[in-house]
C-alpha positions in Angstrom: 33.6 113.2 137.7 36.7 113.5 134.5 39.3 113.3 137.6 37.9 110.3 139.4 36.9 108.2 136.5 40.7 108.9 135.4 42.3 107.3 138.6 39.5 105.0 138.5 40.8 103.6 135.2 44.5 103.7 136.0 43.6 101.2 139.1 42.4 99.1 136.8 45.1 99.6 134.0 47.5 98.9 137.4 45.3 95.9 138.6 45.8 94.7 134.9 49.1 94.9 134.7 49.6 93.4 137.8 47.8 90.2 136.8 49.7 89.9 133.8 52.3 90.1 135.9 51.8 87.8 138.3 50.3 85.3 135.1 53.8 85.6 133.4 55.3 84.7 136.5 53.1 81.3 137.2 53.6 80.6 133.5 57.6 80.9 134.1 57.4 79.0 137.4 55.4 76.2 135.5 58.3 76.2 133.0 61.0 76.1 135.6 59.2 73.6 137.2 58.5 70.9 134.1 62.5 71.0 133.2 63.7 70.6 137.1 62.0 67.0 136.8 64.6 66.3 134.6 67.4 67.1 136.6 68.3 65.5 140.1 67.5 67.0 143.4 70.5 68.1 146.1 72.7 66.7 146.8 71.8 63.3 144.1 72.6 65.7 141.4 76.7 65.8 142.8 76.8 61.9 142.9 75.4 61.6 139.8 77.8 64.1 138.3 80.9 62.5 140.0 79.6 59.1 138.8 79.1 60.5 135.2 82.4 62.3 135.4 84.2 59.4 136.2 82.7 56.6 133.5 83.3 59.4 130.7 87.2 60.1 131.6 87.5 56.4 132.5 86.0 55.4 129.4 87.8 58.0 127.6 91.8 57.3 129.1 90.6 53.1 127.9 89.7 54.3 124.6 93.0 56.2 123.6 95.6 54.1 125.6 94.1 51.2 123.5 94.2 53.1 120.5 97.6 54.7 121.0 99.2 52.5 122.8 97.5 49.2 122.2 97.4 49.4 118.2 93.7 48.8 118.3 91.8 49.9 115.7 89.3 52.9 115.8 86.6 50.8 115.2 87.3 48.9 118.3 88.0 51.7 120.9 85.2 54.0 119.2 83.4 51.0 120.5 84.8 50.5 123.7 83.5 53.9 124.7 80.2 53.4 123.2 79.8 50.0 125.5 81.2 51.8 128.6 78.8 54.6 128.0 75.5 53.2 127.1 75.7 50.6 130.5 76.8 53.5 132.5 73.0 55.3 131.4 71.8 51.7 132.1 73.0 51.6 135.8 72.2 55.4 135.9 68.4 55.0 135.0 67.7 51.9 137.1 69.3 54.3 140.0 68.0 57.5 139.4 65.9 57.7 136.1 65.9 60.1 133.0 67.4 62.5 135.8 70.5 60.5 136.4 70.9 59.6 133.0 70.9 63.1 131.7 73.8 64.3 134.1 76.2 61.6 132.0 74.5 63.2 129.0 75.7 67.0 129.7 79.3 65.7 130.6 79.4 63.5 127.5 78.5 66.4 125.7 81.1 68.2 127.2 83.6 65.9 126.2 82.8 65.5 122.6 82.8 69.0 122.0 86.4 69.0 123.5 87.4 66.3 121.7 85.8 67.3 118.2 87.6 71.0 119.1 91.4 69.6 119.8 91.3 67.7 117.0 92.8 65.5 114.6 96.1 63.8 117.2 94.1 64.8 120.0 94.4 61.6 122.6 90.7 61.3 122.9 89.6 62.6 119.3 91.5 59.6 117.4 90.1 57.2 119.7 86.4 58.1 118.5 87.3 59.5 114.7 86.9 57.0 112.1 89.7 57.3 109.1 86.9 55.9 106.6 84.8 58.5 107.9 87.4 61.4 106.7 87.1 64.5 106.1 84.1 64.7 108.5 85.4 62.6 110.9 84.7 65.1 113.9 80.8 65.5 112.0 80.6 61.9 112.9 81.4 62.4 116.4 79.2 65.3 117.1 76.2 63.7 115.2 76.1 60.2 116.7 76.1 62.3 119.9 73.2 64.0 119.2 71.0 61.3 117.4 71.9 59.2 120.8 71.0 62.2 122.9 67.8 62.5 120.8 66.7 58.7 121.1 67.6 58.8 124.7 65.1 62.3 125.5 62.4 60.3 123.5 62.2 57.2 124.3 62.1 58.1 127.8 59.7 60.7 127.2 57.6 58.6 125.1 58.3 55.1 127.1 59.3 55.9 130.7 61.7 52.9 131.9 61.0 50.5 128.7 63.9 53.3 127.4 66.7 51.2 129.3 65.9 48.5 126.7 67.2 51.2 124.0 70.2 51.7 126.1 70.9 47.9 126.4 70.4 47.2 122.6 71.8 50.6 121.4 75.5 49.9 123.4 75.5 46.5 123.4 74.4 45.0 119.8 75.3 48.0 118.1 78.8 48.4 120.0 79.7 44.8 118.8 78.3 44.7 114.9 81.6 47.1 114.3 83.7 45.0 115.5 82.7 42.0 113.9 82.5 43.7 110.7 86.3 44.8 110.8 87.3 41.2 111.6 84.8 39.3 110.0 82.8 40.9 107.6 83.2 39.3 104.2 79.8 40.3 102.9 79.3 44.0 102.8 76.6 46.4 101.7 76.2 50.2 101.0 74.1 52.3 103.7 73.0 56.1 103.0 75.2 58.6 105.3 73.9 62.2 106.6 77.4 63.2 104.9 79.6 62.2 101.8 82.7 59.8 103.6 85.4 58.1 101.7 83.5 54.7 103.0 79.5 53.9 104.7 79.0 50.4 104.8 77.8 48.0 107.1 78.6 43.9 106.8 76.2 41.0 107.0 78.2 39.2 109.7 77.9 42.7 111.9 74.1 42.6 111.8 73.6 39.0 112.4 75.9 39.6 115.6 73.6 42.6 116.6 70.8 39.9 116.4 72.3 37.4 118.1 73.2 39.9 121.2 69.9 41.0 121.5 68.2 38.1 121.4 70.3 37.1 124.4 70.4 40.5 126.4 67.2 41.9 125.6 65.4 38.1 126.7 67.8 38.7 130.1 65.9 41.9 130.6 62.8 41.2 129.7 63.0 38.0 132.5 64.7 39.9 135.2 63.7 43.5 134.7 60.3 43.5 133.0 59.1 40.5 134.8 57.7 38.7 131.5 57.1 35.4 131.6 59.6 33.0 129.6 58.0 31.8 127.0 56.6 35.5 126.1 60.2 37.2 127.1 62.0 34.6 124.5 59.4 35.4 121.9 59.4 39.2 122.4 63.0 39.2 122.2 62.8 37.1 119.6 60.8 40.0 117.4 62.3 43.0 118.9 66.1 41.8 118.3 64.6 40.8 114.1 62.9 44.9 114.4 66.1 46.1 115.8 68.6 44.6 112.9 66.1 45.8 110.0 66.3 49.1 111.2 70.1 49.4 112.1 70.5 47.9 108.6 68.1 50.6 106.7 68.9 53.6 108.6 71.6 56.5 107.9 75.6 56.7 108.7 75.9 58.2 111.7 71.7 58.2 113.0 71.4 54.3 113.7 71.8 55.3 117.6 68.4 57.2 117.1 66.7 54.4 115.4 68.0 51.9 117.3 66.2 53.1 120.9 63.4 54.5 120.2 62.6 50.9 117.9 63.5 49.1 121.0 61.9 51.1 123.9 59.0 51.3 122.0 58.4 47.4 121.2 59.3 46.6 124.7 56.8 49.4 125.8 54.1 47.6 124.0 55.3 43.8 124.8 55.0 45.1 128.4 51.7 46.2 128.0 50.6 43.1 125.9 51.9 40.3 128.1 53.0 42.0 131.7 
């Protein structure tokens, strides 16, 4: 009886080790399974890349011929990418979704870090590195990166395709308050910054320009992508655009492209469900 109640119990040690086998293996396979949804199928995936590619290096060679060669200011070609970038993840989303989008978010990634490691006089570096923001002027390269990355993975988690609105607002208003600030801000005021810089301010004159461009884009949306009616897409652009300046104007150097989405994905997520 000792011998066959022995190799009876190392069946079932087997059997049990065999389950737990074949249980890591569904719990892997799950996993595998949730973080392919985020990534395009073949052969999307190499259009989306090549698309992605293409914007960040096009983006990119704009940015530092108008900086070197132009005389423009960093403020303006930091800007100029920012634009180029943000309505390239608009086109991307409306095409492909959080997929799409997140191919031009590896390769941008890519090409910060690139940037940030060449270097002060690196082409591409000096057209994103702020002077004021010395001597962490590649900290606010890599961080703006990640707080946009951040906003981006949550407001499309959290919101689905109201995170498009973030994009719009985030590249659009936010791309052109710098600008105006360097040529017209007269009336400046201190913000907090993640690090110590020689200078973190934003101007009046740049936040009323982010409000006034999203009032206009975000009511263009809210018409002809949201499908609201008029008189509710005017008045919810209305409030988001008023949300979206508060927060730009309260939030950290260098994490207003975090704030920025997920306040705007997540009011048009609930003036969708209020008024669609």
């Amino acid at each position: 009886m000792l011998p066959n109640s022995t190799k009876s119990l190392r069946s079932i040690d087997t059997i049990m080790l065999l389950c737990q086998i074949f249980y890591g293996y569904q719990k892997m396979k799950a996993l595998l399974d949730y973080f392919l949804r985020f990534i395009p199928p073949f052969p999307q995936i190499l259009v989306y890349i090549l698309v992605s590619a293409t914007a960040i290096l096009a983006s990119g060679f704009l940015s530092g011929a108008l900086k070197r060669y132009g005389g423009w200011k960093t403020g303006y070609t930091r800007k100029t990418l920012h634009f180029l970038i943000f309505f390239t993840a608009v086109g991307l989303h409306i095409r492909g979704g959080m997929p799409a989008v997140n191919m031009l978010g590896i390769g941008m990634g890519i090409f910060v870090l690139l940037s940030v490691k060449a270097g002060e006089g690196n082409f591409f570096f000096e057209a994103m590195a702020r002077e004021k923001d010395f001597p962490r002027r590649g900290y606010f390269i890599i961080v703006p990166y990640l707080t946009t990355a951040a906003g981006g993975i949550v407001s499309n988690l959290l919101f689905g395709l109201s995170s498009i609105m973030g994009y719009v607002l985030c590249g659009s208003a936010d791309a052109v308050a710098e600008p105006v600030g360097l040529r017209f801000g007269k009336h400046r005021y201190e913000v907090p910054s993640l690090r110590k810089v020689r200078t973190s301010d934003r101007s009046l004159e740049g936040s009323l320009s982010i409000f006034i461009v999203s009032v206009i884009l975000s009511a263009f949306f809210f018409l002809f992508l949201y499908h609201l009616p008029l008189a509710k897409a005017f008045l919810s652009s209305l409030l988001l655009s008023f949300a979206v300046v508060t927060v730009e104007a309260f939030s950290f150097h260098g994490a207003d492209n975090f704030t920025i989405q997920i306040t705007a994905s997540g009011l048009t997520y609930l003036f969708i469900k209020l008024w669609s």
